[in-house]
C-alpha positions as CSV (number, residue, x, y, z in Angstrom):
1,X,-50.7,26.9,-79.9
2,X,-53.6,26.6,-77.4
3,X,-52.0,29.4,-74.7
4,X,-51.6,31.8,-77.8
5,X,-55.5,30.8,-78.5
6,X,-56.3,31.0,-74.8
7,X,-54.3,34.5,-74.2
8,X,-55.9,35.9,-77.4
9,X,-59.6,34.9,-76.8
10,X,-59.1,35.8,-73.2
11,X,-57.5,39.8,-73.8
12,X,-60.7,40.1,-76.7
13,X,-63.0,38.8,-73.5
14,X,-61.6,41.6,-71.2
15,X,-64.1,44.5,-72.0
16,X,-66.8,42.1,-71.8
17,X,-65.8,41.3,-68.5
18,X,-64.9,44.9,-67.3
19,X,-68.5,45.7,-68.8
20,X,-70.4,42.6,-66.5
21,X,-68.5,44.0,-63.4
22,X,-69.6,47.5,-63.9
23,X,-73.4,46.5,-64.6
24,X,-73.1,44.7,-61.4
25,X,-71.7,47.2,-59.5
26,X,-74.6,49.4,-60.7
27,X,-76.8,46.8,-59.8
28,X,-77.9,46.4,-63.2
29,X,-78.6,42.6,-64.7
30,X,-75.8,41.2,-66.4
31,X,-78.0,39.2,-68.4
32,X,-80.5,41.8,-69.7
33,X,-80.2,41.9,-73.2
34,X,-81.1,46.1,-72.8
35,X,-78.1,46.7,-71.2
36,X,-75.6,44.8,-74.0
37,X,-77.3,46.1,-77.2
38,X,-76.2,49.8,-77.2
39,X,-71.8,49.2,-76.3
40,X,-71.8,45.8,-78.4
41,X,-69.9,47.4,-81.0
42,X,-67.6,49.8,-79.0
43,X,-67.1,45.9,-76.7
44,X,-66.3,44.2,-79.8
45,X,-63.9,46.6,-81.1
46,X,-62.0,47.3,-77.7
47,X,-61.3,43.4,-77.8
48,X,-60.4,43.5,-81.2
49,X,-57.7,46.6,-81.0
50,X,-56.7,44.8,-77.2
51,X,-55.7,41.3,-79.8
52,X,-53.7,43.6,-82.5
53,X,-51.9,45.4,-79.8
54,X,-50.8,42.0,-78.0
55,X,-49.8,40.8,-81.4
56,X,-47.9,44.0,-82.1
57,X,-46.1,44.2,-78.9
58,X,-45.5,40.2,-79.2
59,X,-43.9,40.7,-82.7
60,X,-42.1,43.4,-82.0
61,X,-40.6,42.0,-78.4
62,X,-40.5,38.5,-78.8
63,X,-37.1,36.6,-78.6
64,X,-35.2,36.5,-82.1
65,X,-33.5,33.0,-82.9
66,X,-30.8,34.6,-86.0
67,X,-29.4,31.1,-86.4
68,X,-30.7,28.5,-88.9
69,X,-32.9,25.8,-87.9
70,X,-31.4,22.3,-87.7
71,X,-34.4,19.9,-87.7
72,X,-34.8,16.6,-85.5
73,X,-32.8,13.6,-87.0
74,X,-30.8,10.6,-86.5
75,X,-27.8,10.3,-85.2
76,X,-26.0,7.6,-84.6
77,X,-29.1,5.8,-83.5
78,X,-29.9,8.4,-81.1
79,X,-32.9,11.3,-82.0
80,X,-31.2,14.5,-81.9
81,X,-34.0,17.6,-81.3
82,X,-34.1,19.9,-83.6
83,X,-31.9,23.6,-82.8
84,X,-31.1,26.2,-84.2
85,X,-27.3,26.9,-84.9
């Protein structure tokens, strides 16, 4: 659950991050709040459509178990993990 957390939070941080390179590259401050005030919303929304589409593209592409799910148990004094069959 944390890398699908990490992955998500870092692909909505991408256009910040693309954003901070180009102000430095124009030798612009980073950290002048001038600079951030004007894109915030078209930032925040790039991030936003880059988390749908990586939930899109992982729904639609993700490995499919068609089985049904045997849960962990007991057997025979041994823990069996749980499967699907």
């Amino acid at each position: 659950m944390i890398r699908v957390t990490f992955e998500t939070l870092l692909l909505f941080l991408i256009p910040f991050l693309i954003y901070s390179v180009w102000l430095k590259i124009g030798q612009k401050s980073a950290l002048d709040p001038e600079y951030w005030s004007r894109p915030l919303l078209g930032l925040v929304s790039t991030g936003f459509i880059l988390v749908a589409l990586f939930f899109i593209t992982t729904g639609l592409f993700s490995e499919r178990h068609l089985g049904a799910y045997v849960p962990a148990h007991v057997e025979n004094g041994q823990l069996v993990p749980g499967t699907f069959k």
